[in-house]
C-alpha positions in Angstrom: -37.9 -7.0 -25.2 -35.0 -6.6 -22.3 -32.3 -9.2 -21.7 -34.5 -10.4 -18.8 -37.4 -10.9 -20.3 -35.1 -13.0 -22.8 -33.9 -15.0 -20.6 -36.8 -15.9 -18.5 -38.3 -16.5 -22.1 -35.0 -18.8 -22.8 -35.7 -20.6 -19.5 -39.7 -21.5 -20.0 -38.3 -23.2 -23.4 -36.2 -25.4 -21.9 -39.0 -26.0 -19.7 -41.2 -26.8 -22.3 -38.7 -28.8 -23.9 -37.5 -30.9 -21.1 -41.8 -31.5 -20.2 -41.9 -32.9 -23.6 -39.2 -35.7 -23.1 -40.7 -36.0 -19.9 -43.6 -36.9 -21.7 -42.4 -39.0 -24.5 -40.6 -40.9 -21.4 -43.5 -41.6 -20.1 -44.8 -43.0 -22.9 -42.2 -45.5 -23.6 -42.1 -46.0 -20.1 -45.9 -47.2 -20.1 -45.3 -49.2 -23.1 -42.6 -51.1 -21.4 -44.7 -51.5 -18.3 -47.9 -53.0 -20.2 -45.1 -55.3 -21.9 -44.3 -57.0 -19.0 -47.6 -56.8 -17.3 -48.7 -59.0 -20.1 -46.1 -61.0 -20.2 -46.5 -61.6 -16.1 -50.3 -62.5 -17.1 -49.7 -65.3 -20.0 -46.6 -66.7 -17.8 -49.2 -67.2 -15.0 -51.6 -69.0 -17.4 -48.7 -70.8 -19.0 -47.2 -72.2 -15.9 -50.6 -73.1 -14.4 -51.7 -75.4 -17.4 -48.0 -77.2 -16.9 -49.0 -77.7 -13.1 -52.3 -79.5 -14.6 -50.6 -81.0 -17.4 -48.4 -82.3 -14.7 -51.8 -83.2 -11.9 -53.2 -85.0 -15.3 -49.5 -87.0 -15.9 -49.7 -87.9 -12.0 -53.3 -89.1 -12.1 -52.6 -91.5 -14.8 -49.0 -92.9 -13.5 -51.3 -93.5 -10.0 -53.9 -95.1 -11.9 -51.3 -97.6 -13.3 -49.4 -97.7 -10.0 -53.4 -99.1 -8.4 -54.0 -101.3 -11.4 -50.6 -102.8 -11.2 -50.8 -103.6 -7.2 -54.4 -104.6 -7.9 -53.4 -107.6 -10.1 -50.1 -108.8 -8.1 -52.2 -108.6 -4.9 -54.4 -111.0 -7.5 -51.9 -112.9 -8.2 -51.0 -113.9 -4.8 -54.7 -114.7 -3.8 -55.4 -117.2 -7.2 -52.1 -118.8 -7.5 -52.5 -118.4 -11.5 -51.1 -121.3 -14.1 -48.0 -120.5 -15.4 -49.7 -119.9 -18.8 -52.0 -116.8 -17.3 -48.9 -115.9 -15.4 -47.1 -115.4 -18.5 -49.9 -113.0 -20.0 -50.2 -111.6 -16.3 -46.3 -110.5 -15.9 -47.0 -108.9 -19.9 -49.8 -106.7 -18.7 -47.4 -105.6 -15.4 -44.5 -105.0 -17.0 -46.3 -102.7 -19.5 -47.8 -101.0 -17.0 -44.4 -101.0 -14.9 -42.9 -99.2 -18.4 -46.0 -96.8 -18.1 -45.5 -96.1 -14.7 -42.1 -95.4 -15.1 -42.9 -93.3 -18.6 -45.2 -91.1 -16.6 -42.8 -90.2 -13.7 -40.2 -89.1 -16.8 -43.0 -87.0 -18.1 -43.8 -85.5 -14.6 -40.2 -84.4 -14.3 -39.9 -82.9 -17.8 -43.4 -80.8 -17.0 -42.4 -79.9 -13.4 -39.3 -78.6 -15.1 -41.2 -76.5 -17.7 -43.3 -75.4 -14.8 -40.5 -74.1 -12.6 -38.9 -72.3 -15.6 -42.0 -70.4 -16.5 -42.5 -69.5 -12.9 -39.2 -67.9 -12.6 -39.6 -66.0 -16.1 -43.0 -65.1 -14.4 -41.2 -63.4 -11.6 -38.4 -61.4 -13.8 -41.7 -60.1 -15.7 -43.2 -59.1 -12.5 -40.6 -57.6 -11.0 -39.7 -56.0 -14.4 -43.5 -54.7 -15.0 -42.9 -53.4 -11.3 -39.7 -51.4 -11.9 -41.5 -49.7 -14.7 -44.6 -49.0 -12.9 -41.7 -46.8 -10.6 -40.0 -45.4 -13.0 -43.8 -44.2 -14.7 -44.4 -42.7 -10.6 -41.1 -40.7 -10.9 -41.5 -39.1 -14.0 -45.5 -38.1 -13.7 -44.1 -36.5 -10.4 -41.2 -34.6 -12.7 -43.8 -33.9 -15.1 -46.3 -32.3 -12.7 -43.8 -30.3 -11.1 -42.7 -28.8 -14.4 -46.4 -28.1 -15.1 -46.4 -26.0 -11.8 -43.4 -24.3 -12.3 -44.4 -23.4 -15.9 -47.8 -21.9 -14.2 -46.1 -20.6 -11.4 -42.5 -19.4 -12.9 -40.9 -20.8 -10.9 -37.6 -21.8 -11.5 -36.6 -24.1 -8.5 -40.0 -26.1 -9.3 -38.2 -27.2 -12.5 -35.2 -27.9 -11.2 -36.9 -29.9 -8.8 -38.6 -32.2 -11.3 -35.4 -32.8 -12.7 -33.6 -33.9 -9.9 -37.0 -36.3 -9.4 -36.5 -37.8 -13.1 -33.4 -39.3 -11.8 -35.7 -41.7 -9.8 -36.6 -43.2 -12.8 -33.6 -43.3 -14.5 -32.4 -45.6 -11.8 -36.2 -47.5 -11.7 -36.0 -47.9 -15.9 -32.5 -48.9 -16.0 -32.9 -51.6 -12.9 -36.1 -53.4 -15.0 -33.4 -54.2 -17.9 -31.0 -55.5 -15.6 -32.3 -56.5 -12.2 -29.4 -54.8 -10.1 -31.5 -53.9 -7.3 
Protein backbone atom coordinates (compact mmCIF):
# COMPACT_ATOMS: atom_id res chain seq x y z
CA UNK A 1 0.00 0.00 0.00
CA UNK A 2 1.63 3.63 -0.93
CA UNK A 3 1.86 6.49 1.50
CA UNK A 4 -1.18 7.90 -0.46
CA UNK A 5 -3.33 5.31 -0.29
CA UNK A 6 -2.44 5.54 3.67
CA UNK A 7 -3.33 8.55 4.01
CA UNK A 8 -6.51 8.86 2.09
CA UNK A 9 -7.14 5.60 4.27
CA UNK A 10 -6.08 7.76 7.59
CA UNK A 11 -8.51 10.51 6.36
CA UNK A 12 -11.90 8.18 5.68
CA UNK A 13 -11.21 7.12 9.53
CA UNK A 14 -11.44 10.20 10.85
CA UNK A 15 -14.34 10.53 8.77
CA UNK A 16 -15.85 7.63 10.07
CA UNK A 17 -15.00 8.52 13.38
CA UNK A 18 -16.18 12.07 13.57
CA UNK A 19 -19.91 10.63 11.64
CA UNK A 20 -20.05 8.48 14.66
CA UNK A 21 -20.02 11.46 17.27
CA UNK A 22 -22.02 13.11 14.96
CA UNK A 23 -24.30 10.46 15.53
CA UNK A 24 -24.16 9.83 19.16
CA UNK A 25 -24.76 13.85 19.21
CA UNK A 26 -27.67 13.50 17.63
CA UNK A 27 -28.87 11.19 19.81
CA UNK A 28 -28.42 12.98 22.96
CA UNK A 29 -29.52 15.84 21.18
CA UNK A 30 -33.02 14.21 20.39
CA UNK A 31 -33.22 13.05 23.85
CA UNK A 32 -32.90 16.54 25.14
CA UNK A 33 -35.31 17.79 22.64
CA UNK A 34 -38.17 15.19 23.56
CA UNK A 35 -37.30 16.26 27.26
CA UNK A 36 -38.40 19.53 26.92
CA UNK A 37 -41.07 18.88 24.37
CA UNK A 38 -42.67 17.02 27.15
CA UNK A 39 -42.03 19.10 29.64
CA UNK A 40 -43.67 22.13 27.27
CA UNK A 41 -46.79 19.64 27.05
CA UNK A 42 -47.56 18.89 30.91
CA UNK A 43 -46.63 22.75 31.73
CA UNK A 44 -49.54 23.57 29.25
CA UNK A 45 -51.86 21.13 30.98
CA UNK A 46 -50.56 22.18 34.38
CA UNK A 47 -51.13 25.81 33.93
CA UNK A 48 -54.47 25.39 32.20
CA UNK A 49 -56.08 23.41 35.23
CA UNK A 50 -54.70 26.52 37.56
CA UNK A 51 -56.61 28.98 35.13
CA UNK A 52 -59.78 26.67 35.96
CA UNK A 53 -58.93 26.07 39.44
CA UNK A 54 -58.76 29.76 39.38
CA UNK A 55 -62.46 30.31 36.98
CA UNK A 56 -63.87 27.68 39.70
CA UNK A 57 -62.33 30.05 42.82
CA UNK A 58 -63.96 33.13 40.92
CA UNK A 59 -67.32 31.49 40.36
CA UNK A 60 -67.77 30.78 43.99
CA UNK A 61 -66.32 34.28 45.54
CA UNK A 62 -69.16 35.85 42.85
CA UNK A 63 -71.65 33.58 43.99
CA UNK A 64 -71.04 34.84 47.59
CA UNK A 65 -70.51 38.48 46.36
CA UNK A 66 -74.69 37.92 44.67
CA UNK A 67 -75.87 36.19 47.81
CA UNK A 68 -74.39 38.77 50.05
CA UNK A 69 -75.95 41.94 48.01
CA UNK A 70 -79.09 39.74 47.64
CA UNK A 71 -79.79 39.77 51.41
CA UNK A 72 -78.63 43.59 52.28
CA UNK A 73 -80.75 44.71 49.24
CA UNK A 74 -83.28 42.43 51.62
CA UNK A 75 -82.60 43.99 54.35
CA UNK A 76 -83.28 47.41 53.24
CA UNK A 77 -86.78 46.39 51.62
CA UNK A 78 -88.07 44.37 55.20
CA UNK A 79 -86.67 46.55 57.72
CA UNK A 80 -85.81 43.28 59.85
CA UNK A 81 -86.08 43.19 64.04
CA UNK A 82 -83.01 43.65 65.47
CA UNK A 83 -83.05 39.92 66.56
CA UNK A 84 -83.13 38.62 62.56
CA UNK A 85 -80.69 41.43 62.06
CA UNK A 86 -78.40 39.92 64.42
CA UNK A 87 -78.54 36.34 62.61
CA UNK A 88 -78.62 38.43 59.24
CA UNK A 89 -75.24 40.52 59.78
CA UNK A 90 -73.80 36.60 61.02
CA UNK A 91 -74.68 35.12 57.64
CA UNK A 92 -72.92 38.51 55.79
CA UNK A 93 -70.05 38.66 57.60
CA UNK A 94 -69.34 34.95 56.95
CA UNK A 95 -69.91 35.37 53.55
CA UNK A 96 -67.84 38.82 53.60
CA UNK A 97 -64.89 36.36 55.18
CA UNK A 98 -65.60 33.96 52.23
CA UNK A 99 -65.62 36.56 49.77
CA UNK A 100 -62.51 37.81 50.92
CA UNK A 101 -61.03 34.06 51.40
CA UNK A 102 -61.70 33.45 47.78
CA UNK A 103 -60.04 36.58 46.27
CA UNK A 104 -56.72 35.33 48.50
CA UNK A 105 -57.12 32.00 46.86
CA UNK A 106 -57.49 33.63 43.39
CA UNK A 107 -54.23 35.44 43.89
CA UNK A 108 -52.29 32.41 45.17
CA UNK A 109 -53.61 30.34 41.94
CA UNK A 110 -53.08 33.20 39.40
CA UNK A 111 -49.65 33.17 40.84
CA UNK A 112 -49.10 29.42 40.31
CA UNK A 113 -50.58 30.01 36.96
CA UNK A 114 -48.19 32.70 35.80
CA UNK A 115 -45.17 30.74 37.07
CA UNK A 116 -46.04 27.65 35.14
CA UNK A 117 -46.55 29.74 32.11
CA UNK A 118 -43.18 31.16 32.17
CA UNK A 119 -41.52 27.62 32.91
CA UNK A 120 -43.77 26.71 29.92
CA UNK A 121 -41.96 29.08 27.72
CA UNK A 122 -38.18 28.30 28.94
CA UNK A 123 -39.23 24.56 27.92
CA UNK A 124 -40.47 25.73 24.61
CA UNK A 125 -37.92 27.74 23.79
CA UNK A 126 -35.46 25.17 25.19
CA UNK A 127 -37.26 22.16 23.17
CA UNK A 128 -36.84 24.70 20.26
CA UNK A 129 -33.04 25.33 20.56
CA UNK A 130 -32.66 21.63 20.47
CA UNK A 131 -34.84 20.97 17.60
CA UNK A 132 -31.82 23.51 15.86
CA UNK A 133 -29.16 22.06 17.07
CA UNK A 134 -30.74 18.21 15.83
CA UNK A 135 -31.10 20.42 12.03
CA UNK A 136 -27.40 21.34 12.20
CA UNK A 137 -25.96 18.16 12.97
CA UNK A 138 -28.27 15.80 10.44
CA UNK A 139 -26.98 18.41 7.93
CA UNK A 140 -23.12 17.69 9.24
CA UNK A 141 -24.01 14.11 9.20
CA UNK A 142 -25.38 13.99 5.67
CA UNK A 143 -22.55 15.81 4.37
CA UNK A 144 -20.06 13.41 5.82
CA UNK A 145 -22.16 10.57 4.35
CA UNK A 146 -21.52 12.23 0.91
CA UNK A 147 -18.15 12.93 1.22
CA UNK A 148 -17.46 9.34 2.47
CA UNK A 149 -19.34 8.12 -0.93
CA UNK A 150 -17.85 10.69 -2.88
CA UNK A 151 -14.16 11.18 -1.34
CA UNK A 152 -14.32 14.03 -1.01
CA UNK A 153 -12.43 15.81 1.36
CA UNK A 154 -13.95 19.46 1.40
CA UNK A 155 -17.51 17.70 1.85
CA UNK A 156 -16.16 16.75 5.40
CA UNK A 157 -14.69 19.68 6.19
CA UNK A 158 -17.80 21.18 5.30
CA UNK A 159 -19.97 19.25 7.79
CA UNK A 160 -17.69 20.23 10.40
CA UNK A 161 -17.78 23.68 10.06
CA UNK A 162 -21.89 23.11 9.95
CA UNK A 163 -21.62 21.15 13.46
CA UNK A 164 -20.63 24.38 14.92
CA UNK A 165 -24.35 25.49 14.38
CA UNK A 166 -25.29 23.30 16.86
CA UNK A 167 -22.80 23.78 19.19
CA UNK A 168 -23.99 27.23 19.49
CA UNK A 169 -28.02 25.91 19.18
CA UNK A 170 -27.19 23.04 22.16
CA UNK A 171 -25.24 25.36 24.33
CA UNK A 172 -28.01 28.35 23.98
CA UNK A 173 -30.98 25.77 25.22
CA UNK A 174 -28.93 25.31 28.67
CA UNK A 175 -28.52 28.96 29.04
CA UNK A 176 -30.88 31.06 27.07
CA UNK A 177 -28.12 33.60 25.76
CA UNK A 178 -29.71 34.21 22.63
Amino acid sequence: MSKTDEKKEKWVTWLALTTAVLAVLAAITTMYMGKFSTRTILMQAQETDQWAYFQAKSIKGHTYEIQHQKIELEMLQNKPSPAAREKIDKVLAKYAANIKRYEQEKDEIKAKAEELAREKQIAQERSSNFSYSLIFLQIAIVLSSIAAITKRRPLWYLGLFVSAGWIFYFLNAFYLFY
